[in-house]
C-alpha positions, 0 to 999 in steps of 0.5 A: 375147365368148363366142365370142372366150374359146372361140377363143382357148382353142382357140388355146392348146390347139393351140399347146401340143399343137404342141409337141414335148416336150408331144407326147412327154411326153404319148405317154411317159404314155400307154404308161406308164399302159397298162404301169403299170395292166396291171402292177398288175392282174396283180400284185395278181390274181397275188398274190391267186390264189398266196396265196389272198387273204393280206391281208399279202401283199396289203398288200406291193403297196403297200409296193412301191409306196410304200416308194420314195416315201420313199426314193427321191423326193428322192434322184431328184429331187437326181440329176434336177437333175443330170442331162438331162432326156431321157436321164434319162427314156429310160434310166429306162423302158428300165431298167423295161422290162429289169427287167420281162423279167428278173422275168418270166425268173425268173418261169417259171424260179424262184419267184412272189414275185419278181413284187414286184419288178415294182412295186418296180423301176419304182417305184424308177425313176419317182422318177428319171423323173417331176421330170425331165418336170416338167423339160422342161415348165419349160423349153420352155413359157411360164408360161402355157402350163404350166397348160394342159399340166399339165391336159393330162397329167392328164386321161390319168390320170383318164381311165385312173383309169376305164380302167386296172382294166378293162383290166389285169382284162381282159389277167389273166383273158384271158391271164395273168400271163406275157403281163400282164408281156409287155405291161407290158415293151413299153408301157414300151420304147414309152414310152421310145422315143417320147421318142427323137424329142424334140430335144435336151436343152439345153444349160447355159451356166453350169459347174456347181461340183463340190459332193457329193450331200450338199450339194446335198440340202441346198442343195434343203432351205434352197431349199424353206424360204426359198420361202414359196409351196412351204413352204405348199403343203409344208404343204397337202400334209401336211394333204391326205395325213393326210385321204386317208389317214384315209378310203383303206382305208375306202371298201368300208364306206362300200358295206356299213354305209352305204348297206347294199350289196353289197361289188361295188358299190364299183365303181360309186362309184369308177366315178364319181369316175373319170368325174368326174375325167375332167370335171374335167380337161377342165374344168380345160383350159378354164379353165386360161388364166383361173384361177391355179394356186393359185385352181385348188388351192383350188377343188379342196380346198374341192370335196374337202372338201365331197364328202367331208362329204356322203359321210360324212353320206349314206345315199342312193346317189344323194346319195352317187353326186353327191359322188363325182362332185362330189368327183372333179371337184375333184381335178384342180384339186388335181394340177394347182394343186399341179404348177404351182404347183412349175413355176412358183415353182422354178428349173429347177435345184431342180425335182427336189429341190423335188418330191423333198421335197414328195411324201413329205410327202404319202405319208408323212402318207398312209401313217401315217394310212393305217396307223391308220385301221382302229384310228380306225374301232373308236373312231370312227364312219365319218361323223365319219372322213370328216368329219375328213378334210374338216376336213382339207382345210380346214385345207389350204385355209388354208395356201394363202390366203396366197398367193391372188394370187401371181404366179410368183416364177420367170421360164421360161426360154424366155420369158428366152431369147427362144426361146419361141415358135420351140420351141413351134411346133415339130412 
């Protein structure tokens, strides 16, 4: 019987794999993973060398990477519903491939601090770039097939979670930060050339009124708010962020009050929460046929929760080390769930505009827990901060029991067209 659930996992593995616009997202998300985590490295190491560790200029990093979350998510995802996914998609990575060279020109020739804009630019474009494969998955994959792409494309982040500051330390310290920006342009112009090879975008049948940007802004708002499941897992998001964003800054004392380490061996704590993640995505592909994404999204809020009530409790390295790995573990579930369940209950049409609203909510409640966490510490001890954020996921885990047996409100369009089965055997 075991033997039978195994082959057919296998069998679906292989069919998605076999698939020609998995195959291109995947290759696409490869290189920009290499790009994206060479890119920051040299940033963030460039930066600290220039300012002699200025912890504002360093804490600007991060506002370039995430001021266009907010500006820009819905914008994208409105512009991304309008527009074909593939040429989007290209045109986004070329454009952050020319702003990486025309940076690095202005770089040897002008100032340091326009390095920041390495990270502002292709932060800016992704939000173009990102629903538009959220896109493609929607119209070329069964319901059942997106689940198991979805784990797919993030177990390359889990595993680059791991491999990425190695690598982008690496090519710093080995080359510097000219021939950091070079690599960082190339992997994205391979990124957008993989996507070349992808067939043609569809073609929509039905003629599309002329309505305004505004309007369509507003038509993704009303969609969001008459959809129960993508209103609650609006509020699953706004419930995770506030937690993630409570413990962020606080890890390095976790190291250095709690377990009465040095300061270096946060290394090994993140270390195994990037090994974790990399089991969990592996995990999560073998499972993904069986498990229903919101049953997947709460394994993973309930593992969160738990690992992090441990690590704020523990005074063990060891005990410690096990929740990293317990909690890493989940947090594929988490992207994954969260990723299908917006698939799967949006019309093609609102993906982007669905993605759009529900990603600032969870940076944005991130970004101002974030922004108080290290005022909340002088207050409060550091095991009730964690704690806190594992009452957080609980009360996020709430919000998704209502709808625990919700079948996909969205029928996939190629299951409609009947051309299912001819694209995905495609290779």
């Amino acid at each position: 019987m075991s033997t039978n659930v195994e082959m057919k996992q296998n069998n679906g593995v292989s069919q998605v794999l076999k698939n020609r616009f998995v195959q291109g997202i995947l290759a696409s998300a490869l290189f920009l993973q290499i790009g994206i985590w060479v890119r920051n490295f040299a940033v963030l190491l460039y930066v600290m060398e220039m300012t002699k560790g200025d912890a504002f200029a360093i804490s600007m990093i991060s506002v370039a990477e995430f001021a266009p979350i907010f500006i820009f998510s819905f914008i994208g995802g409105t512009f991304a519903d309008r527009w074909k996914p593939k040429k989007t998609m290209i045109w986004c990575e070329t454009l952050s491939a020319i702003s990486v060279f025309a940076v690095l020109i202005t770089l040897m020739f002008g100032t340091w601090k326009i390095v920041f804009f390495v990270t502002l630019i292709s932060a800016i474009l992704s939000q173009f770039s990102q629903p538009s494969g959220m896109k493609l998955f929607k119209q070329h994959l069964s319901a059942e097939q997106i689940q198991l792409a979805m784990s797919i494309y993030q177990t390359i982040f889990a595993i680059f979670m791991v491999l990425g500051p190695i690598l982008g330390t690496f090519i710093f310290h080995s080359f510097g930060i000219y021939i950091s920006i070079i690599i960082t342009g190339i992997a994205f112009l391979l990124a957008a050339a993989v996507l070349l090879f992808l067939p043609k975008d569809l073609e929509n049948d039905n003629e599309k009124k002329e309505i305004t940007l505004l309007q369509e802004m507003l038509d993704g708002i009303k969609y969001v708010k008459k959809k129960k499941a993508l209103t609650l897992l609006g509020l699953c998001f706004m419930a995770a962020g506030l937690g993630i964003g409570l413990i962020q800054p606080l890890g390095i004392f976790i190291v250095t009050e709690q377990l009465g380490l040095s300061k270096e061996s946060l290394q090994w704590l993140l270390t195994v929460n990037g090994a974790g993640m990399i089991v969990g995505g592996a995990l999560a592909m073998v499972f993904a046929k069986n498990v229903a994404p919101q049953k997947m999204l709460i394994i993973g809020m309930l593992g969160q929760a738990i690992g992090i009530g441990i690590i704020g409790y523990s005074t063990n390295l060891w005990v410690t080390l096990t929740a990293q790995l317990f909690s890493g573990l989940a947090l594929p579930c988490i992207q994954i769930g969260i990723n299908t369940l917006i698939i799967q209950n949006s019309d093609t049409d609102f993906i982007g505009r669905v993605n759009g609203i529900l990603s600032p909510l969870f940076t944005g409640s991130m970004v101002v827990t974030m922004s108080i966490a290290g005022s909340l510490k002088e207050m409060f001890s550091l095991s009730m901060m964690y704690e806190g954020t594992a009452f957080l996921f609980i009360i996020g885990l709430l919000f998704i029991l209502p709808i625990y047996n919700l079948k996909p409100t969205i029928v996939i369009e190629s299951e409609i067209s009947g051309k299912g089965s001819a694209i995905q055997n495609e290779s």
